[in-house]
C-alpha positions as CSV (number, residue, x, y, z in Angstrom):
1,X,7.5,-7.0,-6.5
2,X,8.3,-5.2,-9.8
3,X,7.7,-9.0,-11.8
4,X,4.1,-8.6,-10.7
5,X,3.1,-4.8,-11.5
6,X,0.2,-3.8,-13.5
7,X,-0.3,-8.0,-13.4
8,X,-3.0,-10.2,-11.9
9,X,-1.0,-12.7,-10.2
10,X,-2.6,-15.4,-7.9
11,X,-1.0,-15.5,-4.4
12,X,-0.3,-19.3,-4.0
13,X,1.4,-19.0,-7.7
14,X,3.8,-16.0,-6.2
15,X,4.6,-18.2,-2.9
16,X,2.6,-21.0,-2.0
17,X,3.4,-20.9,1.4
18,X,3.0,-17.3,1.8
19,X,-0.8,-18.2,0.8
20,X,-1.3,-20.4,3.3
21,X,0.2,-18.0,5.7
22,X,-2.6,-15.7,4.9
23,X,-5.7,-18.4,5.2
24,X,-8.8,-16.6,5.3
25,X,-7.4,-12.9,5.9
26,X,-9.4,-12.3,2.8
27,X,-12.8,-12.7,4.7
28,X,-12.6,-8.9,6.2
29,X,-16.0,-7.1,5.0
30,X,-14.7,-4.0,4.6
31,X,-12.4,-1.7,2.7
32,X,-10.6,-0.2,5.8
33,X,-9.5,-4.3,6.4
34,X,-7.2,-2.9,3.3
35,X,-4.3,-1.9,5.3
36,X,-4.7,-4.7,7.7
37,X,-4.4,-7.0,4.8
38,X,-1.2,-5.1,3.5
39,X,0.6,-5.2,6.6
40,X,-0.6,-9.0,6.8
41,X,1.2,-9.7,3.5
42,X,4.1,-7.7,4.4
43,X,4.3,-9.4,7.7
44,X,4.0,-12.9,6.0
45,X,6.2,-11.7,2.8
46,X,9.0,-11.1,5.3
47,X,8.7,-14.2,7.5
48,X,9.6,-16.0,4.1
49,X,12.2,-14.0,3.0
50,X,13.8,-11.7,5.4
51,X,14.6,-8.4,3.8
52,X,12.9,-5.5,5.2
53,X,13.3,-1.8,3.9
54,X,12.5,0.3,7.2
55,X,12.6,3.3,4.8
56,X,9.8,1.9,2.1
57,X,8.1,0.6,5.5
58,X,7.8,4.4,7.1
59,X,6.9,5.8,3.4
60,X,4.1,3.7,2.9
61,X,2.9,4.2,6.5
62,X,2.8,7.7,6.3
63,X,1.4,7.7,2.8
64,X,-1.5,5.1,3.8
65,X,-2.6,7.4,6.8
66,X,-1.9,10.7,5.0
67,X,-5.5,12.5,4.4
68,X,-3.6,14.6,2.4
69,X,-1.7,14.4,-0.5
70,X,1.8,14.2,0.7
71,X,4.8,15.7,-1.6
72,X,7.0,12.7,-2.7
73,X,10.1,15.1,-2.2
74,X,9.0,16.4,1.0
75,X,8.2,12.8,2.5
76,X,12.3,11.9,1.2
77,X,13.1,14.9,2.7
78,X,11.6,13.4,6.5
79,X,12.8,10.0,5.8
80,X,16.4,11.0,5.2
81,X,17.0,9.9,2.1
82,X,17.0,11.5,-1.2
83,X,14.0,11.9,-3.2
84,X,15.7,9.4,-5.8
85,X,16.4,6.9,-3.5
86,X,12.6,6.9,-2.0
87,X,11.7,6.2,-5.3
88,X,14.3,3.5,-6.5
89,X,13.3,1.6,-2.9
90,X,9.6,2.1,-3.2
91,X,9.8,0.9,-6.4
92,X,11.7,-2.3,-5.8
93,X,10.0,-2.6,-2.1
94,X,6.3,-2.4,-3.4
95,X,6.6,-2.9,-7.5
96,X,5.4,0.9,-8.1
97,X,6.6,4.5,-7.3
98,X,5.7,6.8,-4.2
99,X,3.7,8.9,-6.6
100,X,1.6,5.9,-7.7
101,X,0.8,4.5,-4.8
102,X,-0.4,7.5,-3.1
103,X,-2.6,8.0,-6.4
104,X,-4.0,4.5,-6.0
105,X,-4.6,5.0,-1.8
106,X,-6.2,8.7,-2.7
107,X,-8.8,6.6,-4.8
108,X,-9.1,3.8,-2.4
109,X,-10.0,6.2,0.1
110,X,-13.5,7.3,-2.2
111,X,-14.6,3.7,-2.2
112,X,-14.2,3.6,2.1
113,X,-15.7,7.0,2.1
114,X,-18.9,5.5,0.4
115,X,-18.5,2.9,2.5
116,X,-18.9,4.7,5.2
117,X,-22.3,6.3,4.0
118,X,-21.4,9.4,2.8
119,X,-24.1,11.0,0.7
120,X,-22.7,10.9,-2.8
121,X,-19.8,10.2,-4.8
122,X,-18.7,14.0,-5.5
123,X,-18.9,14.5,-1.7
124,X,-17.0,11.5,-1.1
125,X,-14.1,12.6,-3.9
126,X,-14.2,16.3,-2.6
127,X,-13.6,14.4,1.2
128,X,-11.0,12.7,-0.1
């Protein structure tokens, strides 16, 4: 994963099989199919290859469904580990730190909160 951060990479050049694994999950209308098509990748990602980091798995769990910001070192602190460690897994697990990722979900959540009709974008950033 850290080869293809802050990169555009097309799926079938990562893993070509891994694409075809994931025929047509891109069709979901909606921005709450995100997480679907996460674990779907995941899911596939570790058919092919077989390494699975039940720590990073937990972490970005917990940090997808947070609606709160969660504390990096309070989230190692559940998991077990040390607040280094989350970090050095995360970022070889998902290509980016904790902190980063639960910045990017924070502001995915605004576009599913419009989505979802809410009245403006400052209500939808204050709801999220």
């Amino acid at each position: 994963m850290p080869e293809t951060t802050s990169r555009i990479v097309d799926l079938s050049d990562l893993v070509p099989a891994l694409a075809r694994d994931l025929d047509g999950i891109w069709d979901a209308p909606s921005a709450a199919a995100q997480t679907a098509r996460a674990g779907a990748i995941f899911a596939a990602w570790d058919r092919r290859h077989g390494r699975r980091d039940r720590v990073v798995e937990e972490a970005v769990a917990r940090l997808t469904s947070a609606r709160v910001q969660l504390d990096t070192a309070t989230l190692a602190r559940a998991l077990g580990i040390s607040l280094r460690q989350l970090e050095r897994r995360f970022q070889n697990a998902v290509g980016l730190g904790p902190k980063h990722f639960a910045r990017m979900r924070r502001f995915q959540r605004v576009f599913q909160a419009i989505e979802e009709q809410r009245p403006g974008w400052a209500d939808a950033a204050v709801a999220c």
